[in-house]
N, C-alpha and C positions, 0 to 999 in steps of 0.2 A: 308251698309245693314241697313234696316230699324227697327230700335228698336221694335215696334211694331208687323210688323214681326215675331219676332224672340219671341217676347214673349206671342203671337197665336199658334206661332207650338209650343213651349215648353208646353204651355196649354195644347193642346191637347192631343201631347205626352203623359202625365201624366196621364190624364184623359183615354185615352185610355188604358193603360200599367194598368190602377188600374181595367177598366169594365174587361179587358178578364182576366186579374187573378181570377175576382170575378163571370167568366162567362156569364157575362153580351152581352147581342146583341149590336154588334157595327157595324155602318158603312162602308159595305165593302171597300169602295174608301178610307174613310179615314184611316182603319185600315192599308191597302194597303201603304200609304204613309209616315204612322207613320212609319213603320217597312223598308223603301225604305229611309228614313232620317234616324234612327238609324243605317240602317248598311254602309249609306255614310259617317254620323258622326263616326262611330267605326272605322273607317279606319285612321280618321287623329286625333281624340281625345277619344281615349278608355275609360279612367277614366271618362267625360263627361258621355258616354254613361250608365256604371256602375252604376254610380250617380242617373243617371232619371230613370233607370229600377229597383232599389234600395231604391225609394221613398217611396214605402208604409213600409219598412222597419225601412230606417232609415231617417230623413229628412234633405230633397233637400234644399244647399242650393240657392235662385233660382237667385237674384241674380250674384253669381261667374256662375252659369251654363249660365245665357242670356251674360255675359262674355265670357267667352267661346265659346260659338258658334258664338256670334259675330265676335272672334277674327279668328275661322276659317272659316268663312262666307267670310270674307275680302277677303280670302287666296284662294278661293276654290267656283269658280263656281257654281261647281254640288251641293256642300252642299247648295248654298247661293239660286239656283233654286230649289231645294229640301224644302228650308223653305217658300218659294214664293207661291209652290204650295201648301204646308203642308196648310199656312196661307188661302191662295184663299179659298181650299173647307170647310175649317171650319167656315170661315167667312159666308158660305152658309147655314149650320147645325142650325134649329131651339136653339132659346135658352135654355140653361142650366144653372141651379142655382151651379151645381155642378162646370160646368166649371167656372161662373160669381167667384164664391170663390176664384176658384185657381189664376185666371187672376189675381185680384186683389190681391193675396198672391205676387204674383211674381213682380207686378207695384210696390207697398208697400216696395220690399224688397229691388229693383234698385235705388229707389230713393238717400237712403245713400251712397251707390257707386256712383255713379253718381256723387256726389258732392263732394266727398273725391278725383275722379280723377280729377274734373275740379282743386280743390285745389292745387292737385301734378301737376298739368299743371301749373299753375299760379308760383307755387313756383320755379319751372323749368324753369321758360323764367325770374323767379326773379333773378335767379343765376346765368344761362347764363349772363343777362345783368349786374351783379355786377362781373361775372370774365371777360368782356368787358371792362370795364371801369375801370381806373385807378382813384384811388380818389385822388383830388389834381389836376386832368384834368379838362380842360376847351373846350368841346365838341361844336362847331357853328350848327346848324339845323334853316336853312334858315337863318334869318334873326335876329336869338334868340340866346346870348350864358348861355350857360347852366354852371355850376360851380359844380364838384363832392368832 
């Protein structure tokens, strides 16, 4: 699933869920879609859904949430078509300062994630490869012998 993606429908989401609380005139199509991806996401990650209709209360954190959905996006077609289309017609939507905010709250927030996982990846293929090898072994690759 495409990061991006995922963190346009979470946008909007937001953004939506905060105008109709405040009664604000929203976009019927996309109001439509927001509400067509929260109750496809509530079926396979409720707390997710809790969370983002929860935001103007208590704050999202947006990060763990583009997590989240990611991880059932992977899982789950309908959702992962659900944020495809969510994305598509927002990407149509004259700009907003309101939105331009949260986008960049949410870019902002992935970032530190993002490189604490690649780290626990790194660290994970470090341990793998040190419970591989025996130290004191003498490993050949091609041409080269290697000494642990």
């Amino acid at each position: 699933m495409i990061m991006e993606s995922i963190i346009w429908a979470l946008g909007n989401t937001i953004l939506v869920k905060a105008q109709d609380k405040a009664g604000e005139k929203i976009v019927d199509g996309l109001f439509k879609k927001v509400e067509s991806f929260l109750q496809s996401l509530g079926s396979k990650s409720p707390q997710t859904v809790k969370a983002i209709e929860g935001a103007d209360r208590q704050p999202l954190d947006y990060g763990q949430a583009v997590l989240a959905i990611e991880q059932v996006a992977n899982s789950d077609s309908e959702i992962a078509n659900a944020i495809q289309e969510l994305s598509l017609i927002a990407n149509q939507q004259s700009s907003n300062p309101e939105l331009d905010r949260i986008l960049q709250k949410i870019r902002a927030s992935i970032k530190p994630q993002q490189q604490t996982l690649e780290f626990s990846k790194k660290m994970a293929d470090t341990i793998e490869f040190e419970k591989a090898v025996n130290f004191g072994e003498t490993i050949n690759i091609g041409e080269q012998n290697i000494n642990f």
